[in-house]
Rosetta silent file (secondary structure, phi, psi, omega in degrees, C-alpha in Angstrom):
SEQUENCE: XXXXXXXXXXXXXXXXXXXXXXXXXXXXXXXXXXXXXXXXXXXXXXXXXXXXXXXXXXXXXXXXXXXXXXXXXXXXXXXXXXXXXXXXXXXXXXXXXXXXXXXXXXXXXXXXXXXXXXXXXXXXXXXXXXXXXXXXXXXXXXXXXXXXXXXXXXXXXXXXXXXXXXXXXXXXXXXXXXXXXXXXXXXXXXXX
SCORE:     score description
SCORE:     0.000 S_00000001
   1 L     0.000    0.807  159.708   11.942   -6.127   11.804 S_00000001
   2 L   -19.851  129.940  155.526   14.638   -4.178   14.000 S_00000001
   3 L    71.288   -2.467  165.267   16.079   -1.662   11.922 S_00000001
   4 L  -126.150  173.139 -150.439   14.027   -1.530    8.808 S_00000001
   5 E  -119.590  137.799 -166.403   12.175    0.360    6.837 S_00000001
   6 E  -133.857  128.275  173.588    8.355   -0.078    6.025 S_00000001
   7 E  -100.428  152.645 -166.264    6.093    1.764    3.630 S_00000001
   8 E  -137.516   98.304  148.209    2.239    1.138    4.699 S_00000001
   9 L   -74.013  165.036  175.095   -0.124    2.864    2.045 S_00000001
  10 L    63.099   17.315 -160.185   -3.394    3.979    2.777 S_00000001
  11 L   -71.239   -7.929 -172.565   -1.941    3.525    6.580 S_00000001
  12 L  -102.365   33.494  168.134   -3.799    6.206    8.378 S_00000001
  13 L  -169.737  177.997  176.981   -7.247    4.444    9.213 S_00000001
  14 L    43.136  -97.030 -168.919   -8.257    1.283    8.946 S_00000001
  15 H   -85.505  -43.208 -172.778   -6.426   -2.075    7.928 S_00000001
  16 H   -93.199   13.278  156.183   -3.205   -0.253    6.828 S_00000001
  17 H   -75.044  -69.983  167.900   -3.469    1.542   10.041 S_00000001
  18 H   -51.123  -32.464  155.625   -3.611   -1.688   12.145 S_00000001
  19 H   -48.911  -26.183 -168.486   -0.488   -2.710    9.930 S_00000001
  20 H  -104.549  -42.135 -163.129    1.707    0.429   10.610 S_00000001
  21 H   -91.754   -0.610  164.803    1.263    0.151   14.051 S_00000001
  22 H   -81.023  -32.824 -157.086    2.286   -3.665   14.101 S_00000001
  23 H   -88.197  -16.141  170.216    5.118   -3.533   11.992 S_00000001
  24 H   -72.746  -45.993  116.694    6.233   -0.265   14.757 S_00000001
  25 H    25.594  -53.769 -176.336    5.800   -2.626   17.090 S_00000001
  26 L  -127.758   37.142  157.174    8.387   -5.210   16.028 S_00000001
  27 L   103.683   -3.702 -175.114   11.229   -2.397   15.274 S_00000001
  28 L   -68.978  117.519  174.548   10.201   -1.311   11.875 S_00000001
  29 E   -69.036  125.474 -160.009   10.740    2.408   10.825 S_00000001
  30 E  -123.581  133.429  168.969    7.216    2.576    9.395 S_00000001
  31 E   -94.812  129.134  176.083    5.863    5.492    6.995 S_00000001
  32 E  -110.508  139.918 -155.029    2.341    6.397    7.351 S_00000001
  33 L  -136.340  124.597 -162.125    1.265    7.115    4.671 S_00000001
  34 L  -134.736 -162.732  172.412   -2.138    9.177    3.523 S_00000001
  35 L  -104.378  169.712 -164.288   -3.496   11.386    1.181 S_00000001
  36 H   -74.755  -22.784  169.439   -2.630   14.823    1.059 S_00000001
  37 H   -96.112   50.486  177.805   -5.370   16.170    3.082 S_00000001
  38 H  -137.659   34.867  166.045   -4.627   13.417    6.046 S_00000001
  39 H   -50.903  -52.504  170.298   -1.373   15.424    6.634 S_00000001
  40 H   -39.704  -65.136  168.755   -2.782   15.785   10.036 S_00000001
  41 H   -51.279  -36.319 -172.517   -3.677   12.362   10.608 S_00000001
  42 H   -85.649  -40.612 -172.016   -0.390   10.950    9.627 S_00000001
  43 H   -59.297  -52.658  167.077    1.391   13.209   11.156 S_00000001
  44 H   -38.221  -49.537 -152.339   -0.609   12.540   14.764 S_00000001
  45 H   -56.670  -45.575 -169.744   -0.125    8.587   13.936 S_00000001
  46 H   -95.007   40.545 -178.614    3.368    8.708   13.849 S_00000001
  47 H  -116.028  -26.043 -162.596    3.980   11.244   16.402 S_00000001
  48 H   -78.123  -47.724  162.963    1.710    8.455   18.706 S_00000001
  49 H   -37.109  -35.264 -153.757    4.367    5.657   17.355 S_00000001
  50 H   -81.139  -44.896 -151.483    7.182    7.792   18.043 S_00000001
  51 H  -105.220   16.148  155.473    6.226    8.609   21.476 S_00000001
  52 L  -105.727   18.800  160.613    5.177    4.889   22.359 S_00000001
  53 L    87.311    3.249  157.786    9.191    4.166   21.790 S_00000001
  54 L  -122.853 -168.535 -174.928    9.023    3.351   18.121 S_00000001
  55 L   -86.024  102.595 -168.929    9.898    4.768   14.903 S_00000001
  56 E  -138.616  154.623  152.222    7.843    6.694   12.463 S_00000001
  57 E  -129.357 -174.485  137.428    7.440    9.785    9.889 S_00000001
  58 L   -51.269  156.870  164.706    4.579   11.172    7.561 S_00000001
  59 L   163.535  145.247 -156.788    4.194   11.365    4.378 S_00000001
  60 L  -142.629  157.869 -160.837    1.340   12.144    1.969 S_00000001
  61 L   167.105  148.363  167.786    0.602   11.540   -1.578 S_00000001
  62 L   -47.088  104.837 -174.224   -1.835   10.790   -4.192 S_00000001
  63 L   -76.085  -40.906  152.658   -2.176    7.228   -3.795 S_00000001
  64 L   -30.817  -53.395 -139.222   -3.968    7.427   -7.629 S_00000001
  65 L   -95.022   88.103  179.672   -1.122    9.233   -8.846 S_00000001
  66 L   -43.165  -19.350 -160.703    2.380    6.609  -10.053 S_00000001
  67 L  -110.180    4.310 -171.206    4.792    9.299  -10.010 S_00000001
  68 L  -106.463  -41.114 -172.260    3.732   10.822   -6.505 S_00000001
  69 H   -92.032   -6.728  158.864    3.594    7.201   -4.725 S_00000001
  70 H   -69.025  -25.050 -158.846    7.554    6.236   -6.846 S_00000001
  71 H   -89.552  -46.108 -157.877    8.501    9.789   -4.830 S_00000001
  72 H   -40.714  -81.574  176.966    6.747    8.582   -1.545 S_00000001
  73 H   -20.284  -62.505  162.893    9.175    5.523   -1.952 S_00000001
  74 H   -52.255  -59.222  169.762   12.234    7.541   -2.936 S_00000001
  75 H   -51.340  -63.278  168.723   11.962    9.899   -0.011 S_00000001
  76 H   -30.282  -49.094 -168.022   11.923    6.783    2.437 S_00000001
  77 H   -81.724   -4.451 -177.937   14.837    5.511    1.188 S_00000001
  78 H   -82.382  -63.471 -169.309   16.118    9.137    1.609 S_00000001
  79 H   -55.641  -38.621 -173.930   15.160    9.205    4.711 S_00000001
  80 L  -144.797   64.067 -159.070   16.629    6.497    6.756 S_00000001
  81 L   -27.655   65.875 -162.175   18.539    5.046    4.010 S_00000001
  82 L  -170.773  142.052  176.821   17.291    1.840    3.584 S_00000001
  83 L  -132.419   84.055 -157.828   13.746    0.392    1.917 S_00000001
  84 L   -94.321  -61.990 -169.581   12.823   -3.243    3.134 S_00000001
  85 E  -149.720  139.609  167.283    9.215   -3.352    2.474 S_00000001
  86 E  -103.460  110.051  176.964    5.855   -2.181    0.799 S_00000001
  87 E   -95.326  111.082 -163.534    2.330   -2.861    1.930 S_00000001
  88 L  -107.170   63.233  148.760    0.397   -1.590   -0.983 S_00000001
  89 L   -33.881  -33.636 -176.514   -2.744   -1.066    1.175 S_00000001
  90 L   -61.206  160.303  145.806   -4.484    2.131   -0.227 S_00000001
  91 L  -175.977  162.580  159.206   -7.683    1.411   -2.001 S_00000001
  92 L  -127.126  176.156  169.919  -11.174    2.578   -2.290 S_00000001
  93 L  -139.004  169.936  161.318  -14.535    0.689   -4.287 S_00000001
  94 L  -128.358  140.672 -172.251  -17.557    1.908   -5.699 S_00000001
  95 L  -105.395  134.456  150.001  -20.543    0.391   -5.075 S_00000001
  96 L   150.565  178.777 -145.099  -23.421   -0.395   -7.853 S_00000001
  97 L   -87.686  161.875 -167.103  -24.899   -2.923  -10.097 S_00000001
  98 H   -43.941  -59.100  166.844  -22.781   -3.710  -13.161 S_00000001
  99 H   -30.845  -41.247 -159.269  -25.527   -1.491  -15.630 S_00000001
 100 H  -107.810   -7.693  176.614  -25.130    1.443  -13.541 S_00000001
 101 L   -70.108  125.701  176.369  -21.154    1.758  -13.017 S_00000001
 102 L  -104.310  172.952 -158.543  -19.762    4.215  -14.809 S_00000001
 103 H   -63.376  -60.826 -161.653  -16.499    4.439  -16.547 S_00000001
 104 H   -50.003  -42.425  159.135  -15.325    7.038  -14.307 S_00000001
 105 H   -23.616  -97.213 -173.087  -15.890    4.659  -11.115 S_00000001
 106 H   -19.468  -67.382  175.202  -14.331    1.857  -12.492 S_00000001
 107 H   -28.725  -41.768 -151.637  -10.987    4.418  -13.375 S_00000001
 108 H   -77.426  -76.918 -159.119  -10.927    6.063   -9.981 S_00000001
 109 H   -86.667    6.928  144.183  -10.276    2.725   -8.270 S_00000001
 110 H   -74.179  -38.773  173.777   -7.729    1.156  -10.919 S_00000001
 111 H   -39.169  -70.728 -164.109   -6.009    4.324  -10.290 S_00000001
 112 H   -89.017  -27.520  170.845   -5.726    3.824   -7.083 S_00000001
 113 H   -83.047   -7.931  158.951   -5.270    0.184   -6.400 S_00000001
 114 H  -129.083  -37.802 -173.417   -2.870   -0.439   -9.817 S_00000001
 115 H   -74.670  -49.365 -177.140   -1.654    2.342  -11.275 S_00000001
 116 H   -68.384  -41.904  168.454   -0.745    4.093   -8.384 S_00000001
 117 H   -72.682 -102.585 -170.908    0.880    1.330   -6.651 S_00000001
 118 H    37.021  -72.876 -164.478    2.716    0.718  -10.049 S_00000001
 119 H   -66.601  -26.801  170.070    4.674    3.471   -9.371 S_00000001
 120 H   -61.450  -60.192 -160.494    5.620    2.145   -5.489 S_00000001
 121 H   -56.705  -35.812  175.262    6.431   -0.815   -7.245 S_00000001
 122 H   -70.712  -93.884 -131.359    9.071    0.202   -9.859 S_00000001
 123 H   -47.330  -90.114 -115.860   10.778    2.895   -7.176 S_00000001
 124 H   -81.553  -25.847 -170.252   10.486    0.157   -4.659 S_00000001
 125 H   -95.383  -44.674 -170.271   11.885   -2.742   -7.002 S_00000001
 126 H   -65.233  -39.295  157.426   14.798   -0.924   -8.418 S_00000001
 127 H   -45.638  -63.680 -179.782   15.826    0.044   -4.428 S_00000001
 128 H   -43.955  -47.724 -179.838   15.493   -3.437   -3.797 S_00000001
 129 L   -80.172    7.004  178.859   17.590   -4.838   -6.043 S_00000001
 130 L  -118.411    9.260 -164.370   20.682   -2.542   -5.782 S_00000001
 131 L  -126.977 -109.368  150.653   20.095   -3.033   -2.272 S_00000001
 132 L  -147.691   62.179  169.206   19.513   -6.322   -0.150 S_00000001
 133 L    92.946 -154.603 -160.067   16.199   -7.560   -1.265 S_00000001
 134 E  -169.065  168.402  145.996   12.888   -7.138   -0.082 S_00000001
 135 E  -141.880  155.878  155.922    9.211   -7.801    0.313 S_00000001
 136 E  -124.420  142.080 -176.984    6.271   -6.226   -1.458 S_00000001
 137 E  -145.095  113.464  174.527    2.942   -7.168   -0.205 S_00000001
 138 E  -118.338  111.746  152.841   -0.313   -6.419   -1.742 S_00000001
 139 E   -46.160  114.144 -158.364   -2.878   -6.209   -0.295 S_00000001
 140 L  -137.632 -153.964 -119.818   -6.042   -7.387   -1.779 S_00000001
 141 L  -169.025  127.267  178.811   -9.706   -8.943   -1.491 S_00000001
 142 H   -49.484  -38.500  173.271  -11.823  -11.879   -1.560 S_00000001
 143 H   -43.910  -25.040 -155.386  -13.528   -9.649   -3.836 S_00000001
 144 H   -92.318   -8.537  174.120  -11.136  -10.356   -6.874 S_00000001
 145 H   -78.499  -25.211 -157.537  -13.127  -13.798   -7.622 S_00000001
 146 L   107.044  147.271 -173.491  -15.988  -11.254   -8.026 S_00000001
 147 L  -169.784  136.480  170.906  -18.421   -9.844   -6.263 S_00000001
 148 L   -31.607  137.905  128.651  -22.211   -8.359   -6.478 S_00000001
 149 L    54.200   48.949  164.151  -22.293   -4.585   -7.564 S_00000001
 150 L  -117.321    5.343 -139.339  -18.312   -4.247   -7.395 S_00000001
 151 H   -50.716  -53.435 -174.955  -17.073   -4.870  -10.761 S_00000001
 152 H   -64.780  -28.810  178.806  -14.384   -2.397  -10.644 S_00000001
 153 H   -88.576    9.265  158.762  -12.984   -3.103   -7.192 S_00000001
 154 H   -63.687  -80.563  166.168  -13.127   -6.833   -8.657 S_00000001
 155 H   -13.616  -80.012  168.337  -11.185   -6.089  -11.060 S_00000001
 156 H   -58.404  -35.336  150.328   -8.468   -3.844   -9.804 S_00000001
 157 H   -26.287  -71.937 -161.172   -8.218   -6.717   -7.212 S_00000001
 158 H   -69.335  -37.454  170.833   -7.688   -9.067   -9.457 S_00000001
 159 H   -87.938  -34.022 -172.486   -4.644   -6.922  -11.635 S_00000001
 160 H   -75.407  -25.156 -163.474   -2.951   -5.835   -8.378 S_00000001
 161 H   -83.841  -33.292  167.009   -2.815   -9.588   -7.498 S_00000001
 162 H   -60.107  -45.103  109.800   -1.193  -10.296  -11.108 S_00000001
 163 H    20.007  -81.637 -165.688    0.985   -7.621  -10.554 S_00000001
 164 H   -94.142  -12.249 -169.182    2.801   -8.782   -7.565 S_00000001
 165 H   -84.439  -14.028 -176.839    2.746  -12.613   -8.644 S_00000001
 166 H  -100.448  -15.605  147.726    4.973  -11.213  -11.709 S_00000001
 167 H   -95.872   10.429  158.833    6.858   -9.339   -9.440 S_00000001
 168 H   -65.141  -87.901  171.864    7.768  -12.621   -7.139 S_00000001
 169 H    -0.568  -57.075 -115.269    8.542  -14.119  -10.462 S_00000001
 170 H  -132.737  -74.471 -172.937   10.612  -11.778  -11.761 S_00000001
 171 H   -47.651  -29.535 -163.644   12.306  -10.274   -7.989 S_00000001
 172 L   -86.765   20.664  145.904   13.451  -13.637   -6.284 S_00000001
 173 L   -76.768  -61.546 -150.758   17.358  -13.866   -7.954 S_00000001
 174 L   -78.854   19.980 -178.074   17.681  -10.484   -6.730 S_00000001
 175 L    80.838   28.254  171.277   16.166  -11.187   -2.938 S_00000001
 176 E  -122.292  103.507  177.950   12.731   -9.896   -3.583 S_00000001
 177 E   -73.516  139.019 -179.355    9.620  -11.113   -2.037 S_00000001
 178 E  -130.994  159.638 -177.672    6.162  -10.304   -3.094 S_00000001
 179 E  -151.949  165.672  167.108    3.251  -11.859   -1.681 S_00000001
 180 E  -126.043  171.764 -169.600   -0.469  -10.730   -1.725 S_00000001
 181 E  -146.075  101.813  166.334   -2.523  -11.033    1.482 S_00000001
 182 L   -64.150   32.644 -166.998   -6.510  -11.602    1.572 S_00000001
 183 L   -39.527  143.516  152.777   -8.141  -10.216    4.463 S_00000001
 184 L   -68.791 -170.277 -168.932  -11.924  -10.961    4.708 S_00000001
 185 L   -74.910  132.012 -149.601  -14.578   -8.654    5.411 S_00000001
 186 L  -133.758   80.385 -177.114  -13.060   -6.297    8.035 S_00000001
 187 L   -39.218   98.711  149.458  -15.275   -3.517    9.686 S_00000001
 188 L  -174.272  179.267 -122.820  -13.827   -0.193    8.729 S_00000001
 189 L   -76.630   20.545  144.235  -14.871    2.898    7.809 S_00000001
 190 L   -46.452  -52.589 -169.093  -14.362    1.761    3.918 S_00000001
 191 L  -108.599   33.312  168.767  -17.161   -0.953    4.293 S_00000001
 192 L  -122.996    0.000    0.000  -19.186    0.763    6.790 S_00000001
């Protein structure tokens, strides 16, 4: 991954943490990427990348929010001029039984696991293809099959995985891979 450039959402704890610091690891300039009040955090991660001999910046953003995670993207590509790949990582769930979920739940985590990546994804597809390709990789969940007193992070699962199989579909003339990736149940401090 010498020499390219990696967006990681949700990268400053957990899965997309463990992700950012592999992909620094095997030469990637990797963005860690938080929310806005994990300025701190991100900023620490990739000052620990930087000063263990690989490459990193910050950068914070609504992860909910399409036109704040399209800028994330655009500023990378600013930044070291070049955009290889996006691990669309962020996510939260709400917990409770289907009767008791309320709309607002349900919203909150489409937001952030479709909508918001949406917006990575156009920024991120239109670099790619004016560019040399790609990969997008979304991360998603066992959960998307269904799962007890999850409905909405079923769900949102389940459209981010639709999502990237139409952009494989659609991205592979122009050199752009998408893939999704299924981790199992993973101790961190999401599920804990």
């Amino acid at each position: 991954l010498s020499g390219t450039t990696t967006l990681i959402t949700g990268s400053t704890r957990g899965i997309g943490l463990a992700t950012a610091r592999l992909f620094a690891a095997l030469g990637s300039h990797v963005v860690i990427h938080g929310r806005p009040e994990s300025l701190d955090r991100a900023t620490s991660i990739a000052q620990e990348i930087i000063d263990g001999g690989g490459n990193a910046h910050p950068d914070v953003a609504d992860a909910a929010n399409p036109e704040e995670m399209g800028a994330v993207v655009r500023r990378a590509f600013e930044r070291t001029g070049r955009f290889d790949t996006l691990v669309l990582n962020a996510g939260v769930k709400e917990d409770g039984f289907v009767h008791r979920t309320s709309r607002e739940s349900v919203a909150a985590v489409f937001q952030t696991k479709v909508l918001g990546p949406f917006g990575a994804i156009t920024e991120a597809v239109d670099i790619m293809r004016r560019n040399d390709g790609g990969q997008i990789v979304g991360v998603s969940s066992p959960a998307r099959f269904g799962f007890p007193m999850q409905i909405g992070y079923a769900g949102a699962n389940a459209a981010i995985e639709a999502m990237i199989a139409t952009v494989a579909l659609e991205g592979n003339k122009k050199g752009i891979r998408a893939s999704i990736v299924r981790p199992g149940f993973t101790e961190t401090d999401m599920t804990s």
